[in-house]
N, C-alpha and C positions, 0 to 999 in steps of 0.2 A: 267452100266459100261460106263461110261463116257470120251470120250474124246477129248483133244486139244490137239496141238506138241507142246511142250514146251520144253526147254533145261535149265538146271539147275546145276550148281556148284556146291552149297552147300547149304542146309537150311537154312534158319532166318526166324525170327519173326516178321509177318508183320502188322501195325498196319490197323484198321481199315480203308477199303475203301468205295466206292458205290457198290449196290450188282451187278449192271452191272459188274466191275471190277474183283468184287470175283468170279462172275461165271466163267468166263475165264481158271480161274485156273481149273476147275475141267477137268485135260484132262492127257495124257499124258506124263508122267517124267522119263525123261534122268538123273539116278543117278549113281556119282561113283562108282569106285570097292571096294571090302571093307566094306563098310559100314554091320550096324548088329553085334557090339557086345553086348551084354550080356545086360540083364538090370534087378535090383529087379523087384519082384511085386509092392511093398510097393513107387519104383520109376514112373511106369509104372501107377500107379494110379494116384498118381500126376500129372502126365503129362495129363494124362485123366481127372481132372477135368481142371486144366488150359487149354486143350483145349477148353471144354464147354464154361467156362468163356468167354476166348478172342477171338476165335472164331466164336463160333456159339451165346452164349446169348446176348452177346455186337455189335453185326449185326444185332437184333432183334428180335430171336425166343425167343419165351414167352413162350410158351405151356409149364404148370410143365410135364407133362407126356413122349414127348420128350426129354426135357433137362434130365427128372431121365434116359430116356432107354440110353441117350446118355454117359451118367456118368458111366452106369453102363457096358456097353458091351463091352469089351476087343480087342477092335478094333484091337491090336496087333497081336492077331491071327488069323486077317484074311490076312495078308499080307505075302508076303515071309521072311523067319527067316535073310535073310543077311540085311531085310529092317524093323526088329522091331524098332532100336533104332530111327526112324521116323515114327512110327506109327500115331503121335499126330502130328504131323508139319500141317502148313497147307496150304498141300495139295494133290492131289493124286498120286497114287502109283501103279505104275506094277503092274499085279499079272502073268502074262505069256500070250503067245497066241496072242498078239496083245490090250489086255483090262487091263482095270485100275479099283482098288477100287476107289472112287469117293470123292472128299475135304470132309471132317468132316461137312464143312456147306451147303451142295448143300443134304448130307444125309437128317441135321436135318430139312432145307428149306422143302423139297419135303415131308418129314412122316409131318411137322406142317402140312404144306397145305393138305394134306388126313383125316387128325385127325380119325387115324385108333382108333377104341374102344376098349374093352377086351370081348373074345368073338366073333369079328367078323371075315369074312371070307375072306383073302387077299388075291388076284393074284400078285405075283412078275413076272415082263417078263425079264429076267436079271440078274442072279442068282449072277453074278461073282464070286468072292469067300464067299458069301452067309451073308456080313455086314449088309447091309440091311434089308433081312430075319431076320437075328439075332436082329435087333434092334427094327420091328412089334415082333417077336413073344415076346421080353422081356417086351413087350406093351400088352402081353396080347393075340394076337389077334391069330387066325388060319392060319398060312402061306404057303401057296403053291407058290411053285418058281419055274421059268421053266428056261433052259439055253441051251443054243445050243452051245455050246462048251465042248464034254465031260467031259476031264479030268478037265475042271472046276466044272462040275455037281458034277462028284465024290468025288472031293475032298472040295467042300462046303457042301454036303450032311456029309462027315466024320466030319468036323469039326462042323458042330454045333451039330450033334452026340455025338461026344466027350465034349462041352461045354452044354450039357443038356438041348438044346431047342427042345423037344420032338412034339410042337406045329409047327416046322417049317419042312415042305417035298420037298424035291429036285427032279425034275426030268430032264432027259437031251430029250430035243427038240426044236421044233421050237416053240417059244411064240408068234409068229405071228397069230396061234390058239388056243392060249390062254390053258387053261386046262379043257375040256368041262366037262368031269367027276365027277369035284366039283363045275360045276356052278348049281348056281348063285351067285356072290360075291360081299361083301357087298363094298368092296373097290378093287382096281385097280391101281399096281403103275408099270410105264413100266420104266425101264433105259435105253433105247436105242431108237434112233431116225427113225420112219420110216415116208416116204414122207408122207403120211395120215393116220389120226386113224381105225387101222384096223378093219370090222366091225365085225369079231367075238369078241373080244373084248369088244366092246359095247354093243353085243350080252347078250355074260357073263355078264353082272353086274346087278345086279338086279333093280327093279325100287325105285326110291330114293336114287341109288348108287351114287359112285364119283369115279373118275379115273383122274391121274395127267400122261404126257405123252409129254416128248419131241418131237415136229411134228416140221418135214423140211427136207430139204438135205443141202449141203456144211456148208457155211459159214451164212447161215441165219435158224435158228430154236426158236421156240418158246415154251416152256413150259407153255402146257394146263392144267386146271381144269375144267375137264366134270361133268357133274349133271345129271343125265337119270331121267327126269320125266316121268314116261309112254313112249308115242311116240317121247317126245319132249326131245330133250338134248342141255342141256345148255352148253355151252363153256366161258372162262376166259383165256384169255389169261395173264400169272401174270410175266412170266422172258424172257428175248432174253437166251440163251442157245447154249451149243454148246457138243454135244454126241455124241457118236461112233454109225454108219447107223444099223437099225435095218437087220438081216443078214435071210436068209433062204427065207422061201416062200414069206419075203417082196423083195428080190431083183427081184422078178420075174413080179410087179405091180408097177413097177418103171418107 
């Protein structure tokens, strides 16, 4: 759950920038009233792949496996109904509470960079309204998502209920402890920012794992790729970034 203040008018179409630029976007938006009429499927797909396209493949994500789960998952329905008819824009969107579904390319960026497999076992720390989730598990993969904001738990848990991702599990807590229960896992994707990687977390992952992980506070964050070799973990640091503070037992190691 991703975010920056940003205030916003009205949608357009924005042509390709530098990915510094594009991340920016992935934060917070101030949208009119009104908005949310009505849209075909048959509309709503199209928009869904012209996002792909001009969004996220023509910024550089390559991975086919990405680009199909990105094509394929109804990103529509993880947003509020008055804000379908922007589901595809690019950029992020309310969902309540204070948190945002996350730009369409900071998604496909962060699952490239994990290159979750099918079959594997994923830690989500971030559940928001469960797009993400919804996009490893259309990948295949075992999802475990944890969220500390209830009625977000509950109702990402229903909707991908409802959208037949039987491979993805919602739980409502703090992910700052990660999900001990199913560890060890084979990937680790956090969407929220906390000042250091937390070390159950690193705990969880098994040896040979990866984990992608917004690390900072205010205005300077960096988007990590960890490696856990045995004892030894490698770090990558690959995007400047800018997330919403990871919340719970991380505000208390701040």
């Amino acid at each position: 759950m991703s975010a920056h203040p940003r205030t916003k008018n009205q949608p357009r179409r924005r042509t390709p920038r530098s990915v510094n630029a594009l991340v920016l976007l992935a934060g917070v938006l101030i949208v009119p009233a009104g908005c949310g009429e009505a849209q075909s499927v048959p509309d709503l797909e199209a928009r869904r792949s012209i996002m792909v396209e001009e969004q996220i493949e023509a910024r550089g994500v390559r991975d086919p496996a990405t680009l199909a789960a990105m094509r394929e998952v109804p990103r529509h329905e993880f947003v509020p109904l008055r804000l379908r008819d922007e589901a595809y824009a690019d950029y992020p969107l309310p969902i309540g509470h204070g948190q945002t579904i996350s730009q369409p390319y900071i998604v496909a960026f962060m699952t490239e960079a994990l290159r979750p497999q099918p079959g594997e076992k994923i830690l989500e720390v971030g559940a928001g309204s469960g797009y993400q989730a919804a996009v490893l598990a259309q990948m295949g993969a075992e999802v475990y998502t944890v969220e500390i904001v209830e009625p977000l738990a509950d109702l990402a848990g229903q909707t991908l209920q409802r959208l037949g991702y039987k491979n993805a599990q919602v739980r409502h807590g703090d992910g700052y402890r990660g999900w001990p229960e199913h560890a060890p896992f084979d990937a680790i994707i956090v969407t929220c920012a906390p000042e250091k990687i937390p070390p159950d977390l690193v705990a969880q992952l098994r040896d040979g794992g990866r984990m992608i992980i917004p690390v900072g506070g205010g205005l300077s964050q960096e988007l990590i790729l960890l490696r856990k070799h045995g004892e030894q973990i490698e770090k990558q640091s690959v995007l400047p970034v800018r997330f919403v503070p990871m919340t719970g037992e991380a505000e208390q190691v701040r």
